[in-house]
C-alpha positions in Angstrom: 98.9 120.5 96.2 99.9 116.5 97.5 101.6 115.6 100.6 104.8 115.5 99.8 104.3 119.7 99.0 103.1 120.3 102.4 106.0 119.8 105.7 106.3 116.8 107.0 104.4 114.8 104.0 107.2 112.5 103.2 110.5 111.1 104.7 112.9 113.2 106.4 116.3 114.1 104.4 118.8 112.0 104.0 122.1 112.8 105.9 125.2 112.6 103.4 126.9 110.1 106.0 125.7 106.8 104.5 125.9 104.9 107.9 123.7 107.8 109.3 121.1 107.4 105.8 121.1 103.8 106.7 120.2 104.4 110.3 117.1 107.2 109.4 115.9 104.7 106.4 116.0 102.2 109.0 113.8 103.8 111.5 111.4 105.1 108.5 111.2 101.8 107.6 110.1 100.4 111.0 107.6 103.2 111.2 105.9 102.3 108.0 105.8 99.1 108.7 104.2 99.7 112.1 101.3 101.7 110.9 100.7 99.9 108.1 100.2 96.6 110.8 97.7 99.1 112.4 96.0 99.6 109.6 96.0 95.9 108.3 94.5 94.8 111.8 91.7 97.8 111.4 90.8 97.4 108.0 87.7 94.8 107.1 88.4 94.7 103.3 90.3 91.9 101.7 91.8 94.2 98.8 93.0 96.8 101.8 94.5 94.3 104.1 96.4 93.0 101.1 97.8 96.6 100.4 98.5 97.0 103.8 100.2 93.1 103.6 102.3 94.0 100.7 103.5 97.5 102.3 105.0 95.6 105.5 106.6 93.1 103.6 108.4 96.4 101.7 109.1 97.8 104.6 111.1 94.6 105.8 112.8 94.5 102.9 113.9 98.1 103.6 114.8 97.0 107.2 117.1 94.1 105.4 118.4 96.4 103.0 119.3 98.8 105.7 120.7 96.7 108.5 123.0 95.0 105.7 124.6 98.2 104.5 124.8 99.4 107.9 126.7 96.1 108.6 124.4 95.4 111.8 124.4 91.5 112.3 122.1 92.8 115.4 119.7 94.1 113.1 119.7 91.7 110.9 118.7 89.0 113.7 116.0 91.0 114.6 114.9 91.4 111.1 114.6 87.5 111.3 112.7 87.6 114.3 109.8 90.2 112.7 109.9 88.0 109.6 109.0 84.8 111.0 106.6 86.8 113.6 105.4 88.2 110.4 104.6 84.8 108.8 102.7 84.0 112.1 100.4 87.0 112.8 99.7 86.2 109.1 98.9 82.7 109.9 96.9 83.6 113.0 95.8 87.1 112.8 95.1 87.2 116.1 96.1 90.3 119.1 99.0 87.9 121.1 100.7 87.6 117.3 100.3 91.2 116.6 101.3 92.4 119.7 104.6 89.9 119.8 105.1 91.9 115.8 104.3 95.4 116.8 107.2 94.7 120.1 109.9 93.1 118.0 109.3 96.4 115.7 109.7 98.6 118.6 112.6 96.5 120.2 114.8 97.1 116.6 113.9 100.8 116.9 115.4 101.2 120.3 118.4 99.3 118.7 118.9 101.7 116.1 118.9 104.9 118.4 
């Protein structure tokens, strides 16, 4: 049996309102990309923090994808804002960088709803 059998193992539904898909693949999106910067920071192997690397940069691309057909030029400027504090926790790698990242993520959540 895999996860995605079992509740809860995978996304929530999609509602048929595409604003309100948007909006859920949004947050989804933010959510996978903030555990996956957990996991990155945690993990000591090189070939695991590039997994983890490669999933947040999906997951910003899902946050793109979403704020653009949501039509939320809010979004989208925060989207800018995790991207280049993206580029510079991966230039530092340090806790202040991280921690700037992991607030911008939760500061586009609370803009969502």
């Amino acid at each position: 049996m895999s996860g995605i059998d079992k509740p809860g193992g995978g996304p929530p539904p999609l509602p048929h309102d595409p604003q309100k898909a948007y909006a859920v693949e949004y947050k989804h999106g933010v959510d996978l990309f903030h555990r996956s910067l957990d996991e990155y920071s945690k993990a000591q192997e090189m070939h695991k923090k590039a997994a983890f690397k490669e999933v947040m940069h999906r997951a910003l691309q899902v946050l793109n994808e979403s704020a653009s057909g949501m039509k939320r030029e809010d979004l989208l400027k925060h989207n800018e804002k995790i991207s280049t504090d993206l580029k510079t926790f991966e230039d530092k790698g340090d806790d202040a960088s991280k921690s700037v990242l992991s607030h911008d993520l939760d500061d586009a959540k609370k803009t969502i709803g």
